[in-house]
N, C-alpha and C positions, 0 to 999 in steps of 0.2 A: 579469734581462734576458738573453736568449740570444744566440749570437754571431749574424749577419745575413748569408747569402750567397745572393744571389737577384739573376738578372740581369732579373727582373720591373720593369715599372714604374707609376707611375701617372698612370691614364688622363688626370686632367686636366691634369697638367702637360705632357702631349703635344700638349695644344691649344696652347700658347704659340708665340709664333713663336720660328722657331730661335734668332736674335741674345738674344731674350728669354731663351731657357731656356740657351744658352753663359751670359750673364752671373749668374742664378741656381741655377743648379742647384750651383757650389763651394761656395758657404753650406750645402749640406744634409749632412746627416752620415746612412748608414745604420746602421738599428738593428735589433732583434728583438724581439719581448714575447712574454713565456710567456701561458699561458690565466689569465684574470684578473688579469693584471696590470694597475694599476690608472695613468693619465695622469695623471690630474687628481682631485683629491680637492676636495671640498665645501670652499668659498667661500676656498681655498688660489691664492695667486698664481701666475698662469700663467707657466712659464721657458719654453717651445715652444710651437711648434705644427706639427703632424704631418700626414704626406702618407702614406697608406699604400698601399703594394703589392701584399702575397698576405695581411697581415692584413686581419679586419675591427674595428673599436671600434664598442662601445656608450655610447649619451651617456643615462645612466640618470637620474631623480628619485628622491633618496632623501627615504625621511620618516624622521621625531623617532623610529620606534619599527624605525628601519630597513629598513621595509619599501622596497622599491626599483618602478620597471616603468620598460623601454626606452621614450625616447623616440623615438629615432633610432638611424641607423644608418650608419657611413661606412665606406666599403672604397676599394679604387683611382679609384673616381668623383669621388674630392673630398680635402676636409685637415678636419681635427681642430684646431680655433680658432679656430669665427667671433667669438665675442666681441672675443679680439684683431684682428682685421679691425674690428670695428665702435670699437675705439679703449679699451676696459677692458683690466684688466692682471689678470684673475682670471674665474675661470666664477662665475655669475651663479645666488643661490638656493641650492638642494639640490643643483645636478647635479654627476657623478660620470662622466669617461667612463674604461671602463675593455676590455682587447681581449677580445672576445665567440670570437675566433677566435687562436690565434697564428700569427706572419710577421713580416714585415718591414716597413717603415715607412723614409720620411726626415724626418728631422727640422731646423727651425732656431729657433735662438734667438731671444729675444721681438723683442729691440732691434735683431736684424742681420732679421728681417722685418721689421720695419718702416718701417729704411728702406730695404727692396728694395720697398715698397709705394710708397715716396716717388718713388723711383729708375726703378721701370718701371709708368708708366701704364698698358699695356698687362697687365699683371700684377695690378695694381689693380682692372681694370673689371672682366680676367675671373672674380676671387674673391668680385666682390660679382655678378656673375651668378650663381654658385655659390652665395653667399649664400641669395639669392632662391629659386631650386631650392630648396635644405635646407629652407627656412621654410616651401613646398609643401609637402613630403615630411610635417615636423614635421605641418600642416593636417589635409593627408590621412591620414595615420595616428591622430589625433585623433577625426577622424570614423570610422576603420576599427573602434578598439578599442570605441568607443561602437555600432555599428550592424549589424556584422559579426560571421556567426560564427567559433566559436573555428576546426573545420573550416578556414574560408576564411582566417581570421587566422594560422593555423600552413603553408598552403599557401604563403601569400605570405610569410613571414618565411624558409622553408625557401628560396625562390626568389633571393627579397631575398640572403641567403647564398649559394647556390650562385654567384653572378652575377659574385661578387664574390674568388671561389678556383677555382682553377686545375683542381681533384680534385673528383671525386665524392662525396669521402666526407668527413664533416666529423662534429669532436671536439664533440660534444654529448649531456651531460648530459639525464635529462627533470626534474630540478630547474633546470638552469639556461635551455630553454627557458620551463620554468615562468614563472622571475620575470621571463623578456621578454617574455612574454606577458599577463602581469599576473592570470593564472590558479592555481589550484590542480594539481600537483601531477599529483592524479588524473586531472582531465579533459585533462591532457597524453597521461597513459598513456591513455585513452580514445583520443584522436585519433591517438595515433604507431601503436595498433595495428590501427585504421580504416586508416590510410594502407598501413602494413605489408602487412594481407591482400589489398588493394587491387592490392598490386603497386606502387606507385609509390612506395614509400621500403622499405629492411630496417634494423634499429634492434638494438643490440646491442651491449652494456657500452662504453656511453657517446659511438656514433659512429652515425651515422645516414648511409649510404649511398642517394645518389639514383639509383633504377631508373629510372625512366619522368618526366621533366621535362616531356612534356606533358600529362600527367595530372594533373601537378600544376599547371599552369596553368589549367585545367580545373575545376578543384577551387578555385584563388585568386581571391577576390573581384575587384574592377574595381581598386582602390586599384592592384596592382600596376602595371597594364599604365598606370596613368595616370601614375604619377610615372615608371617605365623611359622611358617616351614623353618626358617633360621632361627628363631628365638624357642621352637619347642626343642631344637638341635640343644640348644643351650642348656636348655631346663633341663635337661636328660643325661646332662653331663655324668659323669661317675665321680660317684661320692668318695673316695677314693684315694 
């Protein structure tokens, strides 16, 4: 874990009303996670749950033979532990989240969230609105990988990312979009050099710089614009 110094914050804890986030926010500890560092391991009891910042985490399924694909995806939009919101003490199945991006992040403890869940109703509603959101997202992306091409499935995942870090340029592998993609490998490289001569992305040992963002909206399927549309709903909430 790297050291953490980032005066960034994240977006949803913004929506709380002030009184709420004065009495929550000392429970949080900042942190750092390197690329692939791993949160939460398969069917391991949950100690945190995480608010992140300028990172992003991937909430993967792995299978029996290791094979993995992204389910989800969380950046400064949200926190890293719906299960413990929904009242379990451990992720649920296969999954695995681990940081897709490194940054920064706050973090708190299982048992001092819980009862700031008890403690601030207003805290409470807004994370299971949040909830709701995620489980959209989870829907919609379900039906994306299934009906969508890769093309429009790489546009929106690049976006999805960009949205969510501060820079244009972002630490990626085309093995590691691969397995969030749930694709081979190749048909990565296929697509990152579509995009490439395109103009709207340059790719190059191991970092993928975005030229032209509206192009690549252009290029991304509906999924995108439909879940941003729900989670800026969210962000907008009234502070209140």
């Amino acid at each position: 874990m790297k050291k953490a110094s980032s005066n960034a914050v994240n977006r949803l804890l913004a929506v709380l009303p002030a009184d709420v986030r004065r009495r929550f926010e000392p429970g949080l500890e900042r942190v750092g996670f390197e690329l692939k560092e791993v949160l939460y391991g398969n069917g391991k009891p949950l100690s945190h749950v995480y608010f992140p910042i300028n990172s992003v985490i991937s909430l993967l399924t792995v299978m029996e033979n290791g094979d993995a694909i992204e389910v989800a995806t969380v950046g400064n939009e949200g926190f890293v532990g719906v299960p413990a919101l929904l009242g379990f003490s451990e992720m649920l199945g296969s999954a695995q989240a681990l940081s897709q991006i490194p940054g920064e992040s706050l973090r708190m403890g299982l048992e001092a969230f819980r009862e700031a869940l008890r403690e601030e109703p207003a805290l409470n509603l807004l994370l299971l609105r949040y909830a709701n959101t995620f489980f959209l997202d989870v829907a919609q992306s379900t039906a994306c990988n299934r009906l969508h091409s890769i093309d429009e499935r790489c546009c929106r995942w690049l976006l999805n990312t960009h949205d969510r870090v501060s820079t244009d340029y972002i630490p990626l592998t085309q093995e590691f979009l691969a397995q969030m993609l749930g694709v081979r490998r190749a048909s990565v490289n296929a697509v990152a050099g579509l995009l490439q001569r395109m103009g709207l992305i340059r790719y190059s040992r191991g970092r993928i710089t975005i030229l032209d963002r509206e192009g690549l909206e252009k290029g991304a399927c509906e999924c995108y614009s439909v879940i941003r549309k729900e989670f800026e709903r969210l962000l907008e909430a009234p502070r209140d």
